[in-house]
Each structure stands twice: as C-alpha cells, then as structure tokens.
C-alpha positions, 0 to 999 in steps of 0.5 A, a space after each residue: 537489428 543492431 539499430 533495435 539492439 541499440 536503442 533497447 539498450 539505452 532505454 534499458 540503461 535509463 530505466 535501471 539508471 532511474 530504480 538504482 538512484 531511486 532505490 539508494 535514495 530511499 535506502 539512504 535517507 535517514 528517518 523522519 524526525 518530524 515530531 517525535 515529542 512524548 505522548 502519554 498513553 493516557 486518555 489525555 487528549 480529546 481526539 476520538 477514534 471511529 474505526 471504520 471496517 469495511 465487511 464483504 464476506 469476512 465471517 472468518 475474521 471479524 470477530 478477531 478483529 473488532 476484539 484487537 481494536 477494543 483491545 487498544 488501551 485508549 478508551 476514546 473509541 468506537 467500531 463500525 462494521 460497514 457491511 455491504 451486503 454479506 451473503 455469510 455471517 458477518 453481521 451476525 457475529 457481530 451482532 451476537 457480540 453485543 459489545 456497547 461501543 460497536 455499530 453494524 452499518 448494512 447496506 442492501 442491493 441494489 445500492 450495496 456491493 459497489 465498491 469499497 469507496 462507496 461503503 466508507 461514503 455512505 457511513 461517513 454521511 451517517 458519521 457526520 450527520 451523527 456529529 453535528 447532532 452530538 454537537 462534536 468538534 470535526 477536527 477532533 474525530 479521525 476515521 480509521 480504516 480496517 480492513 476485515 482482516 486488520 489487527 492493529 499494534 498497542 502503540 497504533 493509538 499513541 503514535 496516532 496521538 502524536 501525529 494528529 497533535 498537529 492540527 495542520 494533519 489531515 490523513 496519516 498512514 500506518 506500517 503495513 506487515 503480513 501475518 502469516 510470513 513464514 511462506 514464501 509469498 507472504 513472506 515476499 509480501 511482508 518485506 515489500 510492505 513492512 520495509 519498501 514500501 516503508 521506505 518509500 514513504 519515509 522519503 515521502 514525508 520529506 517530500 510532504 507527498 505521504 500517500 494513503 494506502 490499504 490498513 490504517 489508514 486515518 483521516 481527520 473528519 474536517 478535512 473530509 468535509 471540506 471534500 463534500 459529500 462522497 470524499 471517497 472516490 470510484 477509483 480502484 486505488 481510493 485510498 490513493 486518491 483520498 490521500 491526493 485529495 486531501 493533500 490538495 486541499 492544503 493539509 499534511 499528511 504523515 506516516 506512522 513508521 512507529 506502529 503497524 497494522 497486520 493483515 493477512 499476506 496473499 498465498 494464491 498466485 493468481 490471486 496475488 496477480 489479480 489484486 496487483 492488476 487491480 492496484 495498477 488499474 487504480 494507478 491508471 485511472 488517477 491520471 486524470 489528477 495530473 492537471 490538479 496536481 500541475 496546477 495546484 499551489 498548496 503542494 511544493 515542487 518536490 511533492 509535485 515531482 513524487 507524485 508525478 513518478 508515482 502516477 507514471 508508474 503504470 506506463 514505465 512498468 508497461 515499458 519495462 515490460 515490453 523491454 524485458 520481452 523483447 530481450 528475452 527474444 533477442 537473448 534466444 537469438 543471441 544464444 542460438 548464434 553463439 558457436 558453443 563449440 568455442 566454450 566459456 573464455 576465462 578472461 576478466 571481460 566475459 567474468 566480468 560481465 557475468 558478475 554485471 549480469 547477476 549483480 543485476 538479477 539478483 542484486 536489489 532483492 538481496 539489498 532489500 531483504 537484508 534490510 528487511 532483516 536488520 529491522 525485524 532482527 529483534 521481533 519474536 517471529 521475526 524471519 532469520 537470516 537464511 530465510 532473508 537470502 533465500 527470499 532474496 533470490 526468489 525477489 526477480 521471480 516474485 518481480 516478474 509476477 508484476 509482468 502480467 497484471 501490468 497487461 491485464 490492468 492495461 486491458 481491463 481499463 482499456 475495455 473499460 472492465 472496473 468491476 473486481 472478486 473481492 480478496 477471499 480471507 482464510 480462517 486464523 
C-alpha cells in the first residue's frame, strides 16, 4: 500500500507540475503581435469569401444565420448551405429566401449523412471545379466554415483581411464565444472557449502550430488543393487534421483573437458528455499523424513539441483519470482509519495543508474565470463578476464531466464505434 501510495503521489505531482507550468505560460504570454497593420473595411482587397455551412436538421437556425453572414459590410462574398440529407426544413427556408448570392448543395442517401468532412469534400470539388471555369485566382478564394448555428461579429471579414494579406496564410481560426451564457453550462463553456482556449492559441502563434477548430474556421483554396481531392478527412476532429494538414505542407496558420464567431452553448449534460467523447475520440484517432509530424521539415521543433502535447492528450487525461480514481478510493480508506474521535489540530501543518488541498480544487477555475472577467468586463451582456466566482467553484465539477467521455471515447475507438447523433439546435 505504501509502495502505490508513493508511486501515485509522484505521478500525481508530474501531472499537476506539467498543467501549472502550462497554464502560467499561456496565462503569461503577451498577445501576439504578428501583423497588426490597419485594414480598411472597403472592398479594397481581392480576397473573396465562400462561406460554407455544413446543414443537418438546422430548420431552427439557418435563416439567422445566412442573414448575419449577409449582414457583414464586405460585399465579396457568397453563402453555401451544404445540406446532407435534412429530414426538417432546412432547405426550404433557404430556398424561400431567394437571396441572389446563396447556393443550397444537397446531397441524398446513400451518399449523404456521412460525416461532416464528407460534406465540405463534396462542396469543395464543386467549389473548385466552378473556379477553374470562372477562371479565379485559388490564392484569392478562402472557404469559411459556419456551423448551422454560426453568427459572425462585424469585424469577422476585416481581420479575416488582415490575416490572409500574407500570401504565405493557409487556414486561420476565429474566437469562439457562447450565446446563450447566462446558464451555468453554457456560461462554463464560453469561458473555455472565449478565454482557454483563446489563450491556447495565442501561444500557439508563437509556436506557429494554430490549430483549426469548430466555427470560423478558414482555409485558403490553394492551399487545399495542394491537399487532393478530399482535403477533409474521416476523422471526427476534422478540423484538427485539416489544420495539421495544412501546416504540413509549409503553410502558416493563424489566429483571429480580434474577432469572434458566436454559436450556440450545450445546456444537457449528456449531450455536453457525448460531444466532448466524440472531440476526444477524434484526438485518439490522430495519433496516426505522429510519424508525419516526426519527420516533417516545414514545421520547427517548437511546433513539433505543441503538437505532440496536444496529440498526447487523450492518454494523459486517461491517465489523470485513473489517478483520480484511484485517490478518491484510497481517500475513503484513508478517511474510515483516521481516529476521529482525536478531532481537527489547530496547528499550521494540518491548516496548511488544508489551504494546499483547496488552492488545488478550486485554485485554476477561479484563475481562469477571473480572466474571463477582465476581457469581457466591457462587453454589454458581458457576466459580472460574482457570476465569474461562482463559475469558478463550479469549474472542478464542470472538469470532472471530462472523466466519462475520456472512457467512453477510449471504448467507442476501441470498438471500433465512429458513428455519432448529430448536436440538436434549439430555436433563438
């Protein structure tokens, strides 16, 4: 026993030694300056914009959506719904909105309802295809991908401009922030996405390793190409691999922190479990990159390094959960042991340790929503700050949630399980 307890302890020590110096190194880092040179909001520049929404059943939302697109001030654009096989109205909305530049794409069983890559595939051939005919520059045309339930800011297309200036840019990815935070779970969700995850990635333009994730993301048409036929893959973080792909083949990638893309925050718990099972799932399935990653020599060894942490993942959270398992048994052990009857000593040590135990509970949650805090303090429905604490002891709970879809992400790979429900949308 006190061999195990040993061994858990410093494995358990190395773990939280690697998120501390992680999490203060992404927390410290100043943001990127890259290129942050002025960018009219005239049409000025010939990049044109194919916005690309991906429909399953999004009767609910689609019109919203398209209309925020259109909305945008820069007129070089166009809309097209790639609808796989709806069994709901989608495509009739959009059809009745007879808007001049908006496309509908529909595809039919068996060759519909597939994947999410296999849509974009298949409007991209379209989309290339029509580019050679119009005779259009592929380094000008950049794909952007919505999601059904995507609204974009008004500065989306000016930083857009800004990025993809650089003819070197192959694929950017937006800021992510939640609609609907007042609730707790969404709330959690907006300040993983709009300020963990945008911390991530701001230190990942320093390491020149920007990953492609979820809404808004773009890629440039050229750099597609040189991808083939099907530049989106099977795997259920496709975006991921995309991006991966992309950075592969010599291209940068960037991140626009400076304008967002909203969506829609999950409120079901189960379903908040299923879609991260199938995040994870897509993370172990892009293990098989490793040896592309290893032996490439367009991307430098610090990219290489965030990639690797990144791709490890899945295992160390596998890991972490096994330990935390296994302490909580050990713990009841512990605690059914311990001679009660003796009481709490009032001595620095065991008060001590107690504040050690807390700082670690509940310590990184109230960091990082405090952060959240600072860079939404100024927006309009920004949260206050007391709804910022209490989401910052609800943030172990809101962790712990990961526990089970890492296990059922480990299984369903396993078993060899790849289908998924796709994510319900509920009306605005």
């Amino acid at each position: 026993m006190n061999a195990l307890l040993t061994i858990m302890a410093g494995v358990s020590v190395c773990l939280i030694f690697i998120y501390f110096s992680y999490t203060s190194l992404i927390l410290l880092l100043p943001p990127f300056a890259g290129n942050k040179n002025r960018v009219s909001e005239d049409d000025d520049s010939e990049l044109e914009y194919v916005f690309l929404i991906p429909c399953l059943n999004e009767e609910v939302v689609i019109e919203k959506t398209i209309r925020s697109i259109l909305s945008l001030a820069y007129t070089k654009k166009m809309v097209i719904v790639v609808d796989d096989d709806s069994s709901d109205n989608t495509v009739a909305i959009v059809r009745q909105m007879n808007l001049p530049n908006v496309r509908v794409i529909e595809r039919k069983k068996p060759n519909a309802q597939l994947g999410k890559g296999e849509s974009l595939n298949y409007a991209y051939t379209k989309i290339t295809k029509a580019a050679r005919r119009l005779n259009k520059n592929p380094n000008n045309l950049i794909l952007t991908v919505i999601d059904g339930d995507g609204r974009p800011s008004d500065n989306l297309l000016t930083e857009a401009n800004r990025v993809f200036r650089d003819t070197a840019v192959g694929a950017a990815q937006a800021r992510i922030r939640i609609t609907n935070r007042r609730s707790i779970l969404p709330m959690m969700q907006d300040i993983e996405f709009y300020s963990t995850v945008a911390a991530i990635q701001n230190s990942r333009e320093y390491t020149e390793s920007v990953g492609l994730g979820g809404n808004g993301q773009f890629t440039r048409l050229s750099a597609l190409i040189e991808l083939g036929i099907t530049p989106w893959s099977k795997c259920l973080l496709e975006d991921f691999d995309l991006g991966l792909s992309i950075l592969l083949k010599g291209w940068k990638s960037k991140y626009i922190g400076e304008a967002v893309v909203y969506q829609q925050g999950l409120t079901s718990v189960k379903k908040f479990i299923r879609q991260r099972a199938r995040w994870v799932q897509g993370n172990i399935q892009s293990i098989k990159r490793l040896r592309e990653v290893r032996k490439s020599d367009t991307l430098s060894s610090a990219s290489k390094l965030d990639i690797y942490y990144f791709l490890a993942q899945p295992w160390i959270n596998l890991l972490g959960s096994i330990i935390m398992i296994i302490s909580w048994a050990l713990m009841l052990i512990f605690f059914r042991s311990v001679d009660w009857g003796a009481g709490f000593s009032n001595t620095i040590q065991d008060w001590g340790a107690l504040l050690v135990i807390v700082g670690l509970i509940f310590g990184p949650g109230l960091v990082w929503c405090i952060y959240h805090y600072e860079l939404g303090r100024k927006d309009k429905d920004g949260i206050s700050f007391l709804h910022c604490m209490g989401a910052g002891l609800f943030m172990p709970i809101y962790n712990l949630l990961a526990i089970p879809s890492i296990w059922i992400a480990f299984w369903r790979q396993s078993t060899k399980k790849e289908a998924w429900a796709k994510t319900e949308r509920v009306a605005e």
